[in-house]
C-alpha positions as CSV (number, residue, x, y, z in Angstrom):
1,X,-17.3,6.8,-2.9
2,X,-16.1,5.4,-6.4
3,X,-16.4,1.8,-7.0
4,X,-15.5,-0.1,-10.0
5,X,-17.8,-1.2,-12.7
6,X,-18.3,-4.6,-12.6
7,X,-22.3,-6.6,-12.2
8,X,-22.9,-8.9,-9.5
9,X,-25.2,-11.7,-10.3
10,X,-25.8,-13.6,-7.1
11,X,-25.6,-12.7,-3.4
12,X,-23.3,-15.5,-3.7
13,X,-20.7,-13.4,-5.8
14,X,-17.8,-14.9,-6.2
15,X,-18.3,-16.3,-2.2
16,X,-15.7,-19.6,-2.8
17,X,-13.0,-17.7,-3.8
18,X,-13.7,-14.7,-1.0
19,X,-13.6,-17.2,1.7
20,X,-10.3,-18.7,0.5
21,X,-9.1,-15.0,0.5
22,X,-10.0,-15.0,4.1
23,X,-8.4,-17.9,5.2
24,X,-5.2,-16.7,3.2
25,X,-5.5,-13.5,5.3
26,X,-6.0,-15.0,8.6
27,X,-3.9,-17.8,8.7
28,X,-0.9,-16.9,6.4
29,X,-0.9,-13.3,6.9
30,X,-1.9,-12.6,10.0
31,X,-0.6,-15.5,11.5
32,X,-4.0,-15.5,13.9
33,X,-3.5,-18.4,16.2
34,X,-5.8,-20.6,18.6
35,X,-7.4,-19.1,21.2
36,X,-6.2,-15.1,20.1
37,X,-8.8,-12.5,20.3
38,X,-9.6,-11.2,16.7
39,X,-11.2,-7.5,16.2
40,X,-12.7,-6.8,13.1
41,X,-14.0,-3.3,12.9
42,X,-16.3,-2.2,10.3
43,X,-19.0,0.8,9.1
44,X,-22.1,0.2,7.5
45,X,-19.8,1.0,4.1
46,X,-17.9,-1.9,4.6
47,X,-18.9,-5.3,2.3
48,X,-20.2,-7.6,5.3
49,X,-19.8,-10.2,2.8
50,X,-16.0,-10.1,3.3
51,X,-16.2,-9.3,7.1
52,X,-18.7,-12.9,8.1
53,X,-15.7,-14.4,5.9
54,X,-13.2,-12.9,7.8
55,X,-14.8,-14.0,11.1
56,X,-15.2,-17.2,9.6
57,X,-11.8,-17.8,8.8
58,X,-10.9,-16.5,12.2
59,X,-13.3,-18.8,14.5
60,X,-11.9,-22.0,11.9
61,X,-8.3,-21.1,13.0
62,X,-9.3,-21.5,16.8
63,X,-9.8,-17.5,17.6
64,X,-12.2,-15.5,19.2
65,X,-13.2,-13.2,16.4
66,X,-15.8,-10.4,17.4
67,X,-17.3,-8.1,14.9
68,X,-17.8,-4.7,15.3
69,X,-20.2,-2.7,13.3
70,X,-20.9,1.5,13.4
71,X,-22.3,3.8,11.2
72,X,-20.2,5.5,8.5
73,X,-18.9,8.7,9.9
74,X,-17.5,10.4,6.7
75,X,-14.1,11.4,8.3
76,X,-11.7,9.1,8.2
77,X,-8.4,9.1,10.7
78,X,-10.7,10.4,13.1
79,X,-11.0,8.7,16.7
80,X,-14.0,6.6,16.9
81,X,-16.9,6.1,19.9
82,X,-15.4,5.1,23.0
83,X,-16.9,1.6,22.8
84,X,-14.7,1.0,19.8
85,X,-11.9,2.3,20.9
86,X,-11.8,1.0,24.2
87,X,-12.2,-2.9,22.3
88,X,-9.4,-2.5,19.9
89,X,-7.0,-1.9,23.1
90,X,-7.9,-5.6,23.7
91,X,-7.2,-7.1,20.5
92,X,-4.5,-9.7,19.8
93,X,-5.4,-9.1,16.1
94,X,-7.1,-6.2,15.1
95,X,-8.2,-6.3,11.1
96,X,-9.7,-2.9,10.8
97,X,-12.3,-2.8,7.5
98,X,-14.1,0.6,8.1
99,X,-14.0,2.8,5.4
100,X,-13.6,5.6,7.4
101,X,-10.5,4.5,9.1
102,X,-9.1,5.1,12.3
103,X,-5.6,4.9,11.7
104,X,-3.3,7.2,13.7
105,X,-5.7,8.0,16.3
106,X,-4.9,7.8,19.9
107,X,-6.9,4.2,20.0
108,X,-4.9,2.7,17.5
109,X,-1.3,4.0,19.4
110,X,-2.8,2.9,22.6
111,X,-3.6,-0.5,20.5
112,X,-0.3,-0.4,18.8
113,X,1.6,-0.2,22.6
114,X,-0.7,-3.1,23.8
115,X,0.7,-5.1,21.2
116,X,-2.1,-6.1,18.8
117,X,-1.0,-6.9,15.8
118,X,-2.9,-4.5,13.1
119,X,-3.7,-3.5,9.3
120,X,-5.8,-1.2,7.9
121,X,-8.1,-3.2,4.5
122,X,-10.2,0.0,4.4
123,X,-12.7,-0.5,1.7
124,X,-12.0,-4.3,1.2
125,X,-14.4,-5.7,-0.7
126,X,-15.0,-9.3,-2.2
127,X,-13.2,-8.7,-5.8
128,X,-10.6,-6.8,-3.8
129,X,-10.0,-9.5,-1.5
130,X,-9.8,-12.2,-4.3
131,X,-8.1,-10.0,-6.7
132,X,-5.1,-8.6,-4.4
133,X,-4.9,-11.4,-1.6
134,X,-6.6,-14.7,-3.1
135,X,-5.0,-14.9,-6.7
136,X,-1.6,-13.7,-5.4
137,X,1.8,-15.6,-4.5
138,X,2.5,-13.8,-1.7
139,X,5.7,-15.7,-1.0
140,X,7.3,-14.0,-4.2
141,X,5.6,-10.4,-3.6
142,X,7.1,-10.3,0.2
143,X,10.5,-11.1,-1.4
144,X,9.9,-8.2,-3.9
145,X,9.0,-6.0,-1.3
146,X,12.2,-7.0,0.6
147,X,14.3,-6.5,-2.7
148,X,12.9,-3.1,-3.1
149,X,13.5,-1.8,0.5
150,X,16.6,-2.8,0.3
151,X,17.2,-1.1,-3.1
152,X,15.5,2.2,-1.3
153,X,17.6,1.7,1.9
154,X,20.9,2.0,-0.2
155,X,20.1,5.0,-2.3
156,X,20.3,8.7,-1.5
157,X,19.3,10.6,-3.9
158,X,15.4,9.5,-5.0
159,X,14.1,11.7,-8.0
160,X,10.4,11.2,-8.8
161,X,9.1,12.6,-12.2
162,X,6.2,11.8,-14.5
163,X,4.8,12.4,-18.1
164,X,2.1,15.1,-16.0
165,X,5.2,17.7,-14.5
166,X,5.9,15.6,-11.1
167,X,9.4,16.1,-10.3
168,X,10.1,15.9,-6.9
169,X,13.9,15.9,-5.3
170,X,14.7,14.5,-1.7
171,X,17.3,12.6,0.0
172,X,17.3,9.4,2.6
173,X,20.6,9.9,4.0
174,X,20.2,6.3,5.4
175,X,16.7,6.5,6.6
176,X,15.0,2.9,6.9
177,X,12.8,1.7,4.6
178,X,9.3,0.1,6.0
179,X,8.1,-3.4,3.9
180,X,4.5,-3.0,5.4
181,X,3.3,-6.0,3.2
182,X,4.9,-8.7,5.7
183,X,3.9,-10.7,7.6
184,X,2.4,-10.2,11.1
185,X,5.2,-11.4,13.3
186,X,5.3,-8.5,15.3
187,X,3.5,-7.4,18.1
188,X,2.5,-4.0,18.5
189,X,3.6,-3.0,14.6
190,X,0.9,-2.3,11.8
191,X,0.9,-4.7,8.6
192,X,-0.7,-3.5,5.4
193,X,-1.8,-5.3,2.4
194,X,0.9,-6.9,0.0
195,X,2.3,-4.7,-2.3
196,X,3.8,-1.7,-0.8
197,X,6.8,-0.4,0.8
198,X,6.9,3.1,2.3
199,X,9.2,5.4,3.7
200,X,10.3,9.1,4.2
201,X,13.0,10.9,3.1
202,X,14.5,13.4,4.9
203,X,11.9,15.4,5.5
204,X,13.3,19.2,4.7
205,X,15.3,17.6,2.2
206,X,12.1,17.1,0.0
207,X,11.5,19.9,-2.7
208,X,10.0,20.4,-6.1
209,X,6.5,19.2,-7.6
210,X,4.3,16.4,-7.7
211,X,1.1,15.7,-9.5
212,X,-1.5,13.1,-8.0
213,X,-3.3,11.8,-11.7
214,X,-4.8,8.9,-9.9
215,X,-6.6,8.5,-6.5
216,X,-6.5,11.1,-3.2
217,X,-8.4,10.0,-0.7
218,X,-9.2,11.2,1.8
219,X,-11.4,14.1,1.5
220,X,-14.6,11.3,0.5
221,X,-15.4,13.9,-2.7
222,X,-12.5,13.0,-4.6
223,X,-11.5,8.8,-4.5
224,X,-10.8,8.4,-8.0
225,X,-9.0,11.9,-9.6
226,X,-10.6,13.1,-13.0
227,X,-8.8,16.2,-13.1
228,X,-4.4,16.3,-11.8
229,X,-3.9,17.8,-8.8
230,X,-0.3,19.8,-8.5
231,X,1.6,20.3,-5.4
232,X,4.5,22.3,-4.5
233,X,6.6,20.9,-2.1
234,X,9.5,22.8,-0.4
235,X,11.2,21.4,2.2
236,X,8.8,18.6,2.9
237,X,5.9,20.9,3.0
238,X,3.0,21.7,0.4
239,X,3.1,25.0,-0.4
240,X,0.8,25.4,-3.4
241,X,-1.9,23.5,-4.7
242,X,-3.6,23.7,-8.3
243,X,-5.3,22.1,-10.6
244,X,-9.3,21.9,-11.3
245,X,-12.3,21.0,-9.2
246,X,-10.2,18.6,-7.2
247,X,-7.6,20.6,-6.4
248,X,-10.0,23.3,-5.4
249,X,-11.7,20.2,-2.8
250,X,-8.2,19.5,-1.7
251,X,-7.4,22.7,-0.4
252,X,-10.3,23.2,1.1
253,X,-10.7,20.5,3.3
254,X,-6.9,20.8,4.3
255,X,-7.3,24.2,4.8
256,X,-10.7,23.3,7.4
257,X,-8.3,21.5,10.1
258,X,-6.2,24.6,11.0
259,X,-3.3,22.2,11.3
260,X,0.3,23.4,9.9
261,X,1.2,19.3,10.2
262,X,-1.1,18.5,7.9
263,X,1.1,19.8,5.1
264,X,4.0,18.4,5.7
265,X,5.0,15.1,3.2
266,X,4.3,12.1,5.5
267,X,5.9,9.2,3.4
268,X,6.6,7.8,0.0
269,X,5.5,4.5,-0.9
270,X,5.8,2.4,-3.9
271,X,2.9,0.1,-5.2
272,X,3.6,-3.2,-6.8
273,X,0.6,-5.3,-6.3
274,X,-0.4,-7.4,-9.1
275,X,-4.1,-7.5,-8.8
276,X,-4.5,-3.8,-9.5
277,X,-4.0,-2.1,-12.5
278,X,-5.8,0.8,-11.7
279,X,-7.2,3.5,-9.8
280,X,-10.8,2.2,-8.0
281,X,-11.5,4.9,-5.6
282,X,-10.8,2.5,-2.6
283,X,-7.6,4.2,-1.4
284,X,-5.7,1.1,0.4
285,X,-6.0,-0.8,-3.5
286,X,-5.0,2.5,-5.4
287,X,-2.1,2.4,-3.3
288,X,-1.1,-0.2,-4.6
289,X,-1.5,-0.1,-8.3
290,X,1.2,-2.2,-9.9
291,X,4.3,0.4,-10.7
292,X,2.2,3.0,-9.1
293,X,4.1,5.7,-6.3
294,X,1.5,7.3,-3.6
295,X,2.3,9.9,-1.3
296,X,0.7,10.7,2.5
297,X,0.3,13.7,4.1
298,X,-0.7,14.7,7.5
299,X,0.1,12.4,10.5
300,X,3.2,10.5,9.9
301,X,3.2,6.8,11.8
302,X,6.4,5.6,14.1
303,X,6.6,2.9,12.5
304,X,7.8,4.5,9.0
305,X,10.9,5.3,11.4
306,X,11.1,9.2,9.8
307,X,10.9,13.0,12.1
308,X,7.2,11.0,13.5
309,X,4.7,13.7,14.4
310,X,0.9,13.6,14.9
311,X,-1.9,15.7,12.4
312,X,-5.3,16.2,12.6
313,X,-5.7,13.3,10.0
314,X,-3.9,12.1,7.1
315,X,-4.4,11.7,3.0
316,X,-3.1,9.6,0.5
317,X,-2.5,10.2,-3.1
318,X,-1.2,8.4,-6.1
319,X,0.9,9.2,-9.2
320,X,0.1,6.0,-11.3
321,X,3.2,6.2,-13.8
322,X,6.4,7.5,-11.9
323,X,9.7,7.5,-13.4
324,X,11.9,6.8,-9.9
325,X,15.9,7.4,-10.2
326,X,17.6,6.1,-7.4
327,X,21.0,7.7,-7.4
328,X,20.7,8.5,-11.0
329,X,19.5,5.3,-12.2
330,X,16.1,4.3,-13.0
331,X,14.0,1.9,-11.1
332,X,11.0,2.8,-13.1
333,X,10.4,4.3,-16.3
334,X,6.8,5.8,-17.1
335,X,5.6,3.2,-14.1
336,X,7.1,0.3,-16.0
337,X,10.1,-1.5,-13.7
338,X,13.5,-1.6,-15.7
339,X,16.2,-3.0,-13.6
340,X,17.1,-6.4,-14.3
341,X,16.3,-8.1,-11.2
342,X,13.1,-5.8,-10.3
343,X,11.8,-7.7,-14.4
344,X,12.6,-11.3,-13.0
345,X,10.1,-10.6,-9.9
346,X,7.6,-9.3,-12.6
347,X,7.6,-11.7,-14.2
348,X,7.3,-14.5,-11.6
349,X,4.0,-12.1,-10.5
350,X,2.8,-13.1,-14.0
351,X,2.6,-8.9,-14.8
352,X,1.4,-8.7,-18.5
353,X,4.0,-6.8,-20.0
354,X,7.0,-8.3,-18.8
């Protein structure tokens, strides 16, 4: 696992503005009301720093938060031990912190049909939490997020190129768009952090190349990308992969499921959090890196509303500086927004550069 560089002084590191963060998260994000029961799930890579704060948060607002700690399996999208996944059926909330995931998995449908309401803040940590939830008006990033989905939901043609050879050609033909940074209104339906709308073309409408410069995670060796790793896509399936080291990983550990699903493109999704400006290695911040477009493969959620099928697990990478033509027209040039009204939301963000 890659983590940023940064020194911790105290045991107390920045603990005031991490439980703030929590409270944010609890109350105005997950909407966790009096008398709810909140599952937090977490391995022994998780910062329990930002879990007790979580629980905190939850038991202030009224709820019955219980924690639930296992060891760090190393395979993430993976169903976990039975006592965990029989507890998450349970949950009102579920805030799910493991590093290792479990998204996708039969627990989490079964969870998601029971109605909890769900997100994944895999590898959240305390600058994370501050950085990305605490310091951000979330009121204006939702109405980005809705701005965008609607700009996606009204295009056809989505062209995705970059400086490193990406150039990737697919079509929506009206496909919806998912805003997974929302709020928690909705039972049964998984949130993700602010920042992020996804979606998936038509899925054998998707050819050309992309090029991940950034993050890809999983498999656990790679996190932060030192050398690009190229895919060939045709018809909404990876066909080729190249590159150095990485790429060489990549292959591999796709290659060790035996799964045909786990080549097919699961979903785009654009990343326009302000508190990251770069890759960090954990996957559900990289994501999200302001300007940034990140692809899945493998499993492809329901809720993204596209072919839905299930995979042996699922990755994520990112291209951090996409140039995105929607119809022809640019949305982003070099990962920089250029329409007029996608500038104005930058710029009440407070993103330097705008």
């Amino acid at each position: 696992m890659n983590y940023p560089i940064g020194i911790e002084m105290t045991e107390n590191y920045l603990s005031f503005e991490t439980s703030k963060a929590a409270m944010k998260l609890v109350r105005d994000f997950m909407l966790v009301k009096e008398g709810e029961n909140v599952i937090i799930t977490a391995d022994t890579s998780s910062d329990r720093r930002v879990v007790e704060a979580i629980a905190n948060a939850a038991f202030t607002a009224g709820a019955n938060p219980v924690v639930l700690y296992y060891p760090t399996t190393g395979r993430a999208f993976e169903e976990p031990c039975r006592p965990i996944a029989e507890a998450v059926a349970a949950a009102d909330v579920w805030i799910e912190m493991a590093y290792y995931c479990v998204m996708h998995t039969p627990c989490f449908q079964k969870a998601m049909e029971n109605g909890a309401r769900y997100t994944c803040l895999t590898g959240l940590d305390v600058t994370m939490i501050t950085n990305c939830i605490g310091k951000v008006n979330y009121d204006v990033l939702i109405e980005f997020g809705e701005y965008l989905t609607k700009k996606m939901e009204a295009s056809d043609e989505v062209i995705v190129k970059c400086a490193n050879g990406s150039n990737l050609v697919a079509y929506n033909r009206g496909r919806r768009v998912k805003h997974s940074g929302q709020r928690a209104t909705k039972k049964g339906y998984p949130v993700m952090m602010g920042g992020q709308v996804s979606w998936c073309p038509i899925e054998e409408s998707i050819n050309g190349r992309l090029v991940f410069d950034a993050a890809l995670f999983p498999p656990a060796e790679i996190g932060i990308i030192r050398e690009n790793v190229v895919l060939d896509i045709k018809k909404g399936r990876i066909t080729d992969i190249t590159g150095g080291a990485e790429a060489e990983i990549f292959k591999n550990w796709l290659e060790s499921f035996n799964d045909p699903n786990m080549y097919r493109l699961a979903h785009y999704s654009i990343g326009f959090n302000p508190g990251v400006t770069k890759a960090t290695g954990r996957i559900v911040e990289d994501e999200r890196i302001f300007g940034c477009i990140e692809m899945g493969f493998g499993s492809q959620g329901a809720s993204l509303m596209g072919a839905f099928w299930d995979a042996a697990s699922h990755t994520d990478g990112v291209c951090s500086k996409p140039t995105i033509l929607l119809d022809g027209k640019p949305l982003e040039i070099d990962g920089k927004y250029v329409d007029e009204t996608s500038i104005e939301f930058c710029k009440k963000l407070g993103v330097a550069g705008y």
